[in-house]
PyMOL CGO cylinders between C-alpha atoms (Angstrom):
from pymol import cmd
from pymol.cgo import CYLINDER

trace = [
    CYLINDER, 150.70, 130.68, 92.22, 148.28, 132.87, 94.48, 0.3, 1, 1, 1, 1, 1, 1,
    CYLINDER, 148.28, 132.87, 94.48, 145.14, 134.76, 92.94, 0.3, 1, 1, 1, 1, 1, 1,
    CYLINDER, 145.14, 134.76, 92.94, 146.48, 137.71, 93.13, 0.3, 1, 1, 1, 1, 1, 1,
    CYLINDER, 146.48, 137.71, 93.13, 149.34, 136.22, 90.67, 0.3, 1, 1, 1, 1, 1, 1,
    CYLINDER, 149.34, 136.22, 90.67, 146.41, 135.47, 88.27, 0.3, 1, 1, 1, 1, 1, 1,
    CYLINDER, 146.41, 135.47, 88.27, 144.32, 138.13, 88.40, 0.3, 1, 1, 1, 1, 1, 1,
    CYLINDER, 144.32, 138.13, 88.40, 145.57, 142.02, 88.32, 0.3, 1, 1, 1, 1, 1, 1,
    CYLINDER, 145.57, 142.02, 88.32, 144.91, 144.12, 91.03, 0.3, 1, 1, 1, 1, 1, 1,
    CYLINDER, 144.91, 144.12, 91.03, 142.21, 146.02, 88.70, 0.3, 1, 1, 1, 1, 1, 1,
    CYLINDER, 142.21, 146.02, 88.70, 140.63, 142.89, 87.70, 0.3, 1, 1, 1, 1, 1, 1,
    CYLINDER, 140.63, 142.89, 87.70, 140.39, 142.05, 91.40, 0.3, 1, 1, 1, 1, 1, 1,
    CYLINDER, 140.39, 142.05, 91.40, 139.07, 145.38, 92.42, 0.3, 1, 1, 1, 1, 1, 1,
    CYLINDER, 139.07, 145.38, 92.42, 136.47, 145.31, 89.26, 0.3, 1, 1, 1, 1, 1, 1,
    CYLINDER, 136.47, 145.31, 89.26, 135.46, 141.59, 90.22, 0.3, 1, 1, 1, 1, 1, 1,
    CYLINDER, 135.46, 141.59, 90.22, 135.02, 142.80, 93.74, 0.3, 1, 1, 1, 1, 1, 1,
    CYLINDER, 135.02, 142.80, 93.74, 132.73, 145.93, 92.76, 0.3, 1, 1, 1, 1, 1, 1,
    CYLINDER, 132.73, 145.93, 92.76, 130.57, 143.32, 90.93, 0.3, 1, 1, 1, 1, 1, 1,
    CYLINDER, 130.57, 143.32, 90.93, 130.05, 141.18, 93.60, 0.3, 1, 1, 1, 1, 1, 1,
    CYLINDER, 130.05, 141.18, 93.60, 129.38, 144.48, 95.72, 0.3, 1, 1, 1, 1, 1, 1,
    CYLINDER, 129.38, 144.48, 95.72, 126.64, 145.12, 93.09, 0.3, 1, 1, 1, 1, 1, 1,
    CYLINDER, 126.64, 145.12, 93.09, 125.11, 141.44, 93.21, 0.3, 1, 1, 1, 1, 1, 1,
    CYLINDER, 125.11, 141.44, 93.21, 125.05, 141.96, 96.76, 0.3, 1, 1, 1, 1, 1, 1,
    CYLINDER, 125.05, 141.96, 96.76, 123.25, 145.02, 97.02, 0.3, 1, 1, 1, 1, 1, 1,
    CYLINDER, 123.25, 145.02, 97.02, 120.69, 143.88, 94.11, 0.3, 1, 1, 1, 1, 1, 1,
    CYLINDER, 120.69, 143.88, 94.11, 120.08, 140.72, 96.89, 0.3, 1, 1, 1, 1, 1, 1,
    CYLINDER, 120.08, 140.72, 96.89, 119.39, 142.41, 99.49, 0.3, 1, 1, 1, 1, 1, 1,
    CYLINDER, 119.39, 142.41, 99.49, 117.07, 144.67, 97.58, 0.3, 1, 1, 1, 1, 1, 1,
    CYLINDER, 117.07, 144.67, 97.58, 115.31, 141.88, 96.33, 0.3, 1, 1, 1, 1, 1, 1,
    CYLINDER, 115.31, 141.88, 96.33, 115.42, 140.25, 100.00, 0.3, 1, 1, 1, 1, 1, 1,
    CYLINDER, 115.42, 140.25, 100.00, 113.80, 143.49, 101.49, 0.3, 1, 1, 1, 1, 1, 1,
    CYLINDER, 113.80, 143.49, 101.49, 111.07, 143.32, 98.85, 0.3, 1, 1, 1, 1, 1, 1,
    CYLINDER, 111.07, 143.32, 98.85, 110.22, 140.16, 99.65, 0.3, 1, 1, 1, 1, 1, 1,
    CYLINDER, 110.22, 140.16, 99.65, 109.97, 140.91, 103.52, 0.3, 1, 1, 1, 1, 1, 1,
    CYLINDER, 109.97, 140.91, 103.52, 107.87, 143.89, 103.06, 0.3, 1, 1, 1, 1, 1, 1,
    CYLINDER, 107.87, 143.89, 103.06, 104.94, 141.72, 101.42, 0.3, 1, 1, 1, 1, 1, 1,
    CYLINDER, 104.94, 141.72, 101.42, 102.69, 140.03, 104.07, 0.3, 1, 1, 1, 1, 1, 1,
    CYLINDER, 102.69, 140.03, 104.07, 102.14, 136.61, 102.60, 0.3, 1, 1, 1, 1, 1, 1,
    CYLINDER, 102.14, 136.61, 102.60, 98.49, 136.68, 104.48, 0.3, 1, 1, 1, 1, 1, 1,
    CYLINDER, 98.49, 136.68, 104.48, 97.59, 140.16, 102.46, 0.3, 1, 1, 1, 1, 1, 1,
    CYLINDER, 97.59, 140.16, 102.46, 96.99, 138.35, 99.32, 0.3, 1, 1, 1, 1, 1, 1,
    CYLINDER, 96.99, 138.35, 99.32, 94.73, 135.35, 101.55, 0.3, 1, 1, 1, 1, 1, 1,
    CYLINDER, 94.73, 135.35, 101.55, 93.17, 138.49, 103.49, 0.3, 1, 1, 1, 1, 1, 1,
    CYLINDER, 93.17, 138.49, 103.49, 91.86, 139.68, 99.91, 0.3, 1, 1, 1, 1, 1, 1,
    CYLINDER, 91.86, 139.68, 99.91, 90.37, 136.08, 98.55, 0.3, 1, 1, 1, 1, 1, 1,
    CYLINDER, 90.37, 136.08, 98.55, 88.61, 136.22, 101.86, 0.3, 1, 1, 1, 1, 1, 1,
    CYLINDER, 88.61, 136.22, 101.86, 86.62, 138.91, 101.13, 0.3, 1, 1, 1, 1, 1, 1,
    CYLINDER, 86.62, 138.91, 101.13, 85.36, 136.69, 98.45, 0.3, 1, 1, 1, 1, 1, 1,
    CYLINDER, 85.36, 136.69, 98.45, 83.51, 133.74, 97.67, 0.3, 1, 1, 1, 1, 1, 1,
    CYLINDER, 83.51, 133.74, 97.67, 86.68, 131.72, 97.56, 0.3, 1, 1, 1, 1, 1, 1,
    CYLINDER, 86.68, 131.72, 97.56, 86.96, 128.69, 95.02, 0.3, 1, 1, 1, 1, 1, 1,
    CYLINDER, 86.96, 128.69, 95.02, 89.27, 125.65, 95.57, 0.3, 1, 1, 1, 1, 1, 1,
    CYLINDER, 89.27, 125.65, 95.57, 91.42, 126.81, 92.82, 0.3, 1, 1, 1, 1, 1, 1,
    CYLINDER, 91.42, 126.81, 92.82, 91.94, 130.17, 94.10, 0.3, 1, 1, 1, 1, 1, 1,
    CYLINDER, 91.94, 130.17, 94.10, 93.62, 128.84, 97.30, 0.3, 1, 1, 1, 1, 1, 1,
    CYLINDER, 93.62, 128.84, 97.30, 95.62, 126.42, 95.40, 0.3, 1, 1, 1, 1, 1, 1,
    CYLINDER, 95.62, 126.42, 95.40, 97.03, 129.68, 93.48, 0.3, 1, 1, 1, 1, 1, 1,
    CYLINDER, 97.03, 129.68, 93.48, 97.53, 131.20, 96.10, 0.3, 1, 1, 1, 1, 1, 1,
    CYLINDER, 97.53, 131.20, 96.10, 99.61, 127.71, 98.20, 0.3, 1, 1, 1, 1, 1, 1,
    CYLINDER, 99.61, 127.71, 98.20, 101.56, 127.81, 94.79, 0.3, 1, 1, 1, 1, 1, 1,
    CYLINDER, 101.56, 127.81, 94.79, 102.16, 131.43, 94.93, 0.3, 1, 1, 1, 1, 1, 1,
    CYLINDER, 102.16, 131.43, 94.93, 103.35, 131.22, 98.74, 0.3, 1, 1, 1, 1, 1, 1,
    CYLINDER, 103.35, 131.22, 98.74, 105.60, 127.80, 98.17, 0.3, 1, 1, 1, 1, 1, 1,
    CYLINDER, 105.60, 127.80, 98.17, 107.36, 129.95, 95.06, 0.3, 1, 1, 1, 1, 1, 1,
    CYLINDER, 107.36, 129.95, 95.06, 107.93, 132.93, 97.20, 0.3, 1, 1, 1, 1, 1, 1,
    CYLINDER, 107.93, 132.93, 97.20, 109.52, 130.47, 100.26, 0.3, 1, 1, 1, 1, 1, 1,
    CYLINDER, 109.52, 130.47, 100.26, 111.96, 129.02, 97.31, 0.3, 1, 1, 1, 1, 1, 1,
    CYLINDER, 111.96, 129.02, 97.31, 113.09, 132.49, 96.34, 0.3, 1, 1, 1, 1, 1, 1,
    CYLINDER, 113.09, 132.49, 96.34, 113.68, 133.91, 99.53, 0.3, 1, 1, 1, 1, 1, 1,
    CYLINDER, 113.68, 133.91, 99.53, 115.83, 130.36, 100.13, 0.3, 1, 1, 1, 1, 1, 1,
    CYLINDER, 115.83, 130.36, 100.13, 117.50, 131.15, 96.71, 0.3, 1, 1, 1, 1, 1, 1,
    CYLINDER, 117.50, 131.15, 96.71, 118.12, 134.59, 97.54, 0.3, 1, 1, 1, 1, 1, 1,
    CYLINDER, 118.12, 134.59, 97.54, 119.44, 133.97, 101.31, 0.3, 1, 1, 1, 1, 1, 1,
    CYLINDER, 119.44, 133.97, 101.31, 122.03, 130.86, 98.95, 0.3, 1, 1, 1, 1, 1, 1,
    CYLINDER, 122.03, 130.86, 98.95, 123.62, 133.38, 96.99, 0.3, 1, 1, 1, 1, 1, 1,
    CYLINDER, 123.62, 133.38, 96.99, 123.64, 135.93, 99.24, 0.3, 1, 1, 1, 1, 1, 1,
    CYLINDER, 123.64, 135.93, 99.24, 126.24, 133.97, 101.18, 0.3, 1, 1, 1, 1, 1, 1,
    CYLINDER, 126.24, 133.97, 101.18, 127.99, 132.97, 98.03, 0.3, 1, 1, 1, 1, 1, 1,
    CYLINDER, 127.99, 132.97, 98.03, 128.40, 136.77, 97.48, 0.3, 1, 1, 1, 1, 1, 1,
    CYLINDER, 128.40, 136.77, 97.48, 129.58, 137.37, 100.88, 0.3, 1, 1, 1, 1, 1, 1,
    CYLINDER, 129.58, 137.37, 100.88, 132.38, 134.40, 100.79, 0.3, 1, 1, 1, 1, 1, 1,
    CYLINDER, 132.38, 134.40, 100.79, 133.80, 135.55, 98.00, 0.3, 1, 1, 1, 1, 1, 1,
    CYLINDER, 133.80, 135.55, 98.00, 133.98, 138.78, 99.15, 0.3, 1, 1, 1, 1, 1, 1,
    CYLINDER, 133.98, 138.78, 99.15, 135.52, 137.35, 102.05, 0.3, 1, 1, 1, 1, 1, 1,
    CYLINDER, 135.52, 137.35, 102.05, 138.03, 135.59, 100.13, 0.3, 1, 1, 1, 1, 1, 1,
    CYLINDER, 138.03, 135.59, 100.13, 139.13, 138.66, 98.07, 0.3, 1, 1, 1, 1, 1, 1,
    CYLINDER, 139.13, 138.66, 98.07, 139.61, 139.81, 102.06, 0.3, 1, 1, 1, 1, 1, 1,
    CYLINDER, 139.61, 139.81, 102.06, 141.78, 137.26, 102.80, 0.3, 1, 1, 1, 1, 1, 1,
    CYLINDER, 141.78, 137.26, 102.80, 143.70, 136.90, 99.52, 0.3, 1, 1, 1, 1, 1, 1,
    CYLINDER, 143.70, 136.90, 99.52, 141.99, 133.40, 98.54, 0.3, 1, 1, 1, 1, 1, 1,
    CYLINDER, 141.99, 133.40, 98.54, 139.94, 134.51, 95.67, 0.3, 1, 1, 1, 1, 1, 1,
    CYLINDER, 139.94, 134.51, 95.67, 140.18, 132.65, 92.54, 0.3, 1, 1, 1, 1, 1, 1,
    CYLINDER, 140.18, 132.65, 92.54, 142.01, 129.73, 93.97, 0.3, 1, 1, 1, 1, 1, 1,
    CYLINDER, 142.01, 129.73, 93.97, 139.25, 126.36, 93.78, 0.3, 1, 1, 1, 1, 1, 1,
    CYLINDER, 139.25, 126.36, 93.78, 138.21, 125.14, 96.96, 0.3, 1, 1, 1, 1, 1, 1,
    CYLINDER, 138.21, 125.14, 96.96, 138.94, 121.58, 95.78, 0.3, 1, 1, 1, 1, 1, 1,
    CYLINDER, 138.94, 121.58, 95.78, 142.23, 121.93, 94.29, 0.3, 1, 1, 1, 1, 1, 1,
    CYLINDER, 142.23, 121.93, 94.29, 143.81, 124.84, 95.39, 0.3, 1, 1, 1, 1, 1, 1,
    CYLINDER, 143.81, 124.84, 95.39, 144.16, 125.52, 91.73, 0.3, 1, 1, 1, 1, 1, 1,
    CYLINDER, 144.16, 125.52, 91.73, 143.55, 128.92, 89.94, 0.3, 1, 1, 1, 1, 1, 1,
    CYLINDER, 143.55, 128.92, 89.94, 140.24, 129.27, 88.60, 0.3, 1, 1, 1, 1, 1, 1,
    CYLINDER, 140.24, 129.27, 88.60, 140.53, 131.27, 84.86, 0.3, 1, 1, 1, 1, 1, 1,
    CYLINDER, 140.53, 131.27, 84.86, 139.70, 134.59, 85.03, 0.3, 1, 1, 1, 1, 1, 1,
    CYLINDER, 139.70, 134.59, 85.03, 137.20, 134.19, 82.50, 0.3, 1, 1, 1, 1, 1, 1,
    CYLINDER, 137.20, 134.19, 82.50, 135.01, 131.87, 84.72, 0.3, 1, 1, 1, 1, 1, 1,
    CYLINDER, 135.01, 131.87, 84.72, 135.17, 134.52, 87.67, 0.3, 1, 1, 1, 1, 1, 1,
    CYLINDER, 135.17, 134.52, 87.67, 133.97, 137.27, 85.10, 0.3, 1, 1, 1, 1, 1, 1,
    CYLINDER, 133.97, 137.27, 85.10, 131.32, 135.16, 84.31, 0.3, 1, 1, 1, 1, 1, 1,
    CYLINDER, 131.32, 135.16, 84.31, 130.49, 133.72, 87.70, 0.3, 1, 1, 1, 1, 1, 1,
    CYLINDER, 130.49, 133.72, 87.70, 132.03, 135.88, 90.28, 0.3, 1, 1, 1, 1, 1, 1,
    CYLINDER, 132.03, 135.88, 90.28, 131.07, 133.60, 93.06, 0.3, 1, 1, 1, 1, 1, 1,
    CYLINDER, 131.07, 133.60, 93.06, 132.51, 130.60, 91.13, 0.3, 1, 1, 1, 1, 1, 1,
    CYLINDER, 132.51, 130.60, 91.13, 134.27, 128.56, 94.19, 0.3, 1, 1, 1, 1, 1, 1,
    CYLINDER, 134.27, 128.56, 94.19, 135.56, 125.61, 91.90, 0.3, 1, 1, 1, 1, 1, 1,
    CYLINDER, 135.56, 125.61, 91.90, 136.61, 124.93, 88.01, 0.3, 1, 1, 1, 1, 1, 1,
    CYLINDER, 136.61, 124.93, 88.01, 134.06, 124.07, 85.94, 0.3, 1, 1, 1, 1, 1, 1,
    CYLINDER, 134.06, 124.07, 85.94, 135.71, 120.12, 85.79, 0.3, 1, 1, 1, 1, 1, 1,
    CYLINDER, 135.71, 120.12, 85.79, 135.65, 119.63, 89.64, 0.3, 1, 1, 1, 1, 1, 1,
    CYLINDER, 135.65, 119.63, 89.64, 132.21, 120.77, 89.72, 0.3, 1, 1, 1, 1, 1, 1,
]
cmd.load_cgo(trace, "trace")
């Protein structure tokens, strides 16, 4: 059995336009994220008296952003192998198995690359 016996070829094409979606709200979100200077925010305490606690904030704030942008950059390539897969006719099938993965995972997790038991 191949993904494309499992899923429809509207199912497919629906699954792929979400994945198109999640892609382009990444990169959005990635953008954002490059367009703030992580020094503007230390450039502004500096104009100030600054306390210990304000530059702990602002480590905090700057060790949360690095996480997200590593977040962001993970399932960015998620998005983009599965979109690859759907390319080369391998979406849906687990990458442990070989077996189909329901439909009703995919709808929930697009990106899914196993079933939920071999994960």
């Amino acid at each position: 059995m191949t993904a494309h016996d499992q899923l429809t070829e509207g199912k497919l094409e629906s699954l792929k336009n979400q994945l198109l979606e999640m892609k382009q709200e990444t990169e959005k979100l990635m953008k954002n994220n490059q367009t703030d200077s992580p020094n503007d925010a230390i450039q502004e305490l500096a104009d100030y008296d600054n306390h210990p606690a304000d530059m702990g904030t602002e480590q905090f704030e700057q060790e949360r952003d690095a996480g997200l942008k590593l977040v962001r950059k993970d399932r960015m390539q998620e998005i983009e192998n599965a979109l690859e897969k759907i390319e080369h006719g391998t979406y849906g099938l687990s990458e442990k198995s070989g077996k189909p993965i329901p439909v009703e995972r995919l709808e929930a997790q697009p990106t899914a690359r196993n079933l939920v038991e071999e994960e």
